[in-house]
C-alpha positions in Angstrom: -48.0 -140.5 -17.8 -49.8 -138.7 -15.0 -49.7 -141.1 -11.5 -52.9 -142.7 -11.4 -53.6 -140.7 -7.9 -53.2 -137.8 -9.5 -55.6 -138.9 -11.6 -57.9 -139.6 -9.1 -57.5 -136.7 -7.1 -58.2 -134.3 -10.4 -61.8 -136.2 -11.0 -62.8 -135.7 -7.4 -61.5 -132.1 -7.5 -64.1 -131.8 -10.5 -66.8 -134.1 -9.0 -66.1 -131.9 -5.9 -66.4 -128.4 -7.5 -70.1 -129.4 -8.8 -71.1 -130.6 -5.8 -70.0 -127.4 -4.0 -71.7 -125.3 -6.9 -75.0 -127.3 -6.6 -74.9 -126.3 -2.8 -74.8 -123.0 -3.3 -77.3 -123.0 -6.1 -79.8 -125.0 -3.7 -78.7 -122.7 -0.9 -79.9 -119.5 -3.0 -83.3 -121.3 -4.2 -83.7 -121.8 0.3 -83.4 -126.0 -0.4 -81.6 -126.5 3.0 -81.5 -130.1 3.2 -80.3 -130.6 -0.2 -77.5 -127.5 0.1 -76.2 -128.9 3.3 -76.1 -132.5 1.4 -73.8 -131.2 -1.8 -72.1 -128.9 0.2 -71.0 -131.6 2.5 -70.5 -134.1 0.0 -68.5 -131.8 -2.1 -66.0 -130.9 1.0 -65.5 -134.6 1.7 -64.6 -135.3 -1.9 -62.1 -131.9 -1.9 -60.5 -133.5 1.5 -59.9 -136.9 -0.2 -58.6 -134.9 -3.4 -55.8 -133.5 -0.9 -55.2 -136.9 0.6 -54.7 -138.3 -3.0 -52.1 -135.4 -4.5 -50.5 -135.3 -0.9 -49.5 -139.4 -1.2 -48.5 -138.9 -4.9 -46.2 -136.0 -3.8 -45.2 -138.1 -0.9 -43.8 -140.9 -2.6 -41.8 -139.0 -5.2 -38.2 -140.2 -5.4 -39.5 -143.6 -3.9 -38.8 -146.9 -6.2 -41.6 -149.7 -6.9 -40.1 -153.3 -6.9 -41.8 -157.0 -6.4 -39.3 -158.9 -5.8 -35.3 -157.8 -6.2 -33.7 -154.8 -7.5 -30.2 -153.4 -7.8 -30.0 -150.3 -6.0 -26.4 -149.5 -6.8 -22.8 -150.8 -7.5 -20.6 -149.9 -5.0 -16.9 -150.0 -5.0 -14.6 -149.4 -2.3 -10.7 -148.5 -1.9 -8.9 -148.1 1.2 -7.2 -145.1 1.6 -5.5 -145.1 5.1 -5.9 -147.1 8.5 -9.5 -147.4 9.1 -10.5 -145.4 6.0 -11.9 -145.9 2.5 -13.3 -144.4 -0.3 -16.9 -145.6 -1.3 -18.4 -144.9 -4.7 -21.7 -145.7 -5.6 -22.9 -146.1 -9.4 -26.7 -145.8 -9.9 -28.8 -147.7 -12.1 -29.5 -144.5 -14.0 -26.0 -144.2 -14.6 -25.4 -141.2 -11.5 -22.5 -141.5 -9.7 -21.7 -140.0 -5.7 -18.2 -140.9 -3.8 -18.1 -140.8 0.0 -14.8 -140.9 2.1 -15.4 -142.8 5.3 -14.2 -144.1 8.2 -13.9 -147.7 9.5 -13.9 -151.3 8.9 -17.2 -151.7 6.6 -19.4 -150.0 4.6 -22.9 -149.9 5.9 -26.2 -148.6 4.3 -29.9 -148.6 4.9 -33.3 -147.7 3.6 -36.9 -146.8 3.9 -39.1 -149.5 2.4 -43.0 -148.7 2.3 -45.3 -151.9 1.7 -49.3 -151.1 0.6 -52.2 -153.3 1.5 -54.1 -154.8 -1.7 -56.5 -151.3 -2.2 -52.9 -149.5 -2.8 -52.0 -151.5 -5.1 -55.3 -151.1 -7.5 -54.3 -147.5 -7.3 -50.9 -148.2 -8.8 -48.9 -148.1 -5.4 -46.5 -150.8 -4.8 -44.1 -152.0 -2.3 -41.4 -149.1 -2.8 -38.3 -148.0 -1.6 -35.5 -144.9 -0.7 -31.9 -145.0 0.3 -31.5 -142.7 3.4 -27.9 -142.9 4.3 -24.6 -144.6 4.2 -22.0 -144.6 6.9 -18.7 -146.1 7.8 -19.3 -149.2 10.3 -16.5 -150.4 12.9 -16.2 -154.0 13.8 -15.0 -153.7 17.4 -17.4 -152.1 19.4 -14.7 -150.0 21.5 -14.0 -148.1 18.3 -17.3 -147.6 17.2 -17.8 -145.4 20.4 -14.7 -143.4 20.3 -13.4 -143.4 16.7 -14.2 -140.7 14.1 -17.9 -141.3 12.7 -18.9 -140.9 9.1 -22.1 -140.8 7.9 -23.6 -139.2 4.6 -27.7 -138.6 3.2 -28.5 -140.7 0.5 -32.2 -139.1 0.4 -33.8 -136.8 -2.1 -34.5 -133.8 -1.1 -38.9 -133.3 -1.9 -41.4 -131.6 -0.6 -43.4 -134.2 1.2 -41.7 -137.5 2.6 -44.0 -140.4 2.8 -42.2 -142.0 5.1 -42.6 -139.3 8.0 -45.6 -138.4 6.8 -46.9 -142.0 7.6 -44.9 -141.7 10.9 -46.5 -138.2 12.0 -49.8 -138.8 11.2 -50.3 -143.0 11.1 -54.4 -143.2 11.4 -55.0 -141.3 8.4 -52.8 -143.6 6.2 -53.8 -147.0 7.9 -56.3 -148.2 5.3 -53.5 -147.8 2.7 -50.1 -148.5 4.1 -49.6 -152.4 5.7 -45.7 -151.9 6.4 -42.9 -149.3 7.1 -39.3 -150.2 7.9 -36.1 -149.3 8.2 -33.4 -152.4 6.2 -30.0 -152.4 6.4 -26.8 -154.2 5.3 -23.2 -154.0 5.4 -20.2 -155.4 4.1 -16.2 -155.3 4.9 -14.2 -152.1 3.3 -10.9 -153.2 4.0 -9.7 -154.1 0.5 -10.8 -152.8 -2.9 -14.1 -154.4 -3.2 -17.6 -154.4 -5.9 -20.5 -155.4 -5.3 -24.0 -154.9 -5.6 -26.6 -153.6 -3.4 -29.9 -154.9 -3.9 -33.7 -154.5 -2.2 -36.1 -157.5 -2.1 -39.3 -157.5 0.2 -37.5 -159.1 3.0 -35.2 -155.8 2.4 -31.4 -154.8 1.8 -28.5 -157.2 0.6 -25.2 -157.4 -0.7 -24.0 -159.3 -3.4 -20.2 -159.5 -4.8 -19.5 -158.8 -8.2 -17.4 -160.9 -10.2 -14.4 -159.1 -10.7 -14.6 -156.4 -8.1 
């Protein structure tokens, strides 16, 4: 089913088209004021069109949640000093393996929360993995050891995210929060556990087992 912004931005495409026909149609028959009226009307309905299909591209590859969500199973294995193997199994059943370097396993997110008029246009807090990195515990290796770090993101089009962070007035009516969450956990044994998102942001949970 079509995202209810698309939706939205197809009637006022329509609504927007009349309007701009009827201003030219009154513009031919000399009717100024009312010409200058559609016409105007028509354009400011075509510029919220684009604002609606730009948001609903934007927030492609973005999950809705309300209140806590796996975002993946991750298991790791050492596989020298200071390394390990991290492989992350998706809810959709996807799986990507990253060899990295230190003492933990560390990853983070965007997470996008709408104000109340968002949400009666079917946008809901949402989130996107952006990266996942190896993490050292002593501070003196973290600045001269090998660093690891790997894109979790989809590649799109549009990204909310920066679009929200480029151009903030134009999405303040609809967006109340961005922020970047993140979590990490010790990688210095075979380990499972589960990463999750809530709207106080990333955790880590063990799995029995693991």
């Amino acid at each position: 089913m079509p995202s209810p912004l698309i939706i939205i931005a197809g009637i006022l495409v329509v609504s927007a088209v009349g309007l701009l026909l009827a201003g030219l149609a009154a513009l031919k028959r000399r009717r100024l004021f009312g010409s200058a009226a559609s016409l105007t009307l028509g354009l400011l309905l075509l510029s919220l069109a684009g604002l609606s299909a730009t948001v609903a591209v934007a927030i492609q590859g973005y999950r809705a949640f309300t209140r806590e969500e796996v975002v993946a199973v991750v298991s790791t294995r050492p596989t020298g000093v200071q390394t390990f193997n991290a492989t992350f199994t998706f809810p959709d059943g996807s799986e990507r393996s990253f060899s990295l370097a230190g003492d933990e396993f560390y990853v983070d997110a965007h997470i996008l929360k709408w104000k109340p008029v968002a949400n009666l246009l079917g946008l809901h807090t949402t989130y996107e993995l952006d990266r996942v990195a190896g993490r050292y515990t002593d501070i003196d290796d973290e600045l001269g050891r090998p660093r690891t770090v790997f894109s979790l993101r989809q590649d799109k089009l549009v990204d909310m995210f920066e679009l929200r962070r480029r151009f903030p007035p134009l999405f303040q009516p609809l967006v109340d929060a961005e922020y970047g969450s993140a979590t990490f956990m010790l990688a210095n044994e075979r380990t499972r556990f589960e990463v999750l998102v809530s709207t106080s942001g990333l955790l880590v949970r063990g799995v029995e087992g693991g």
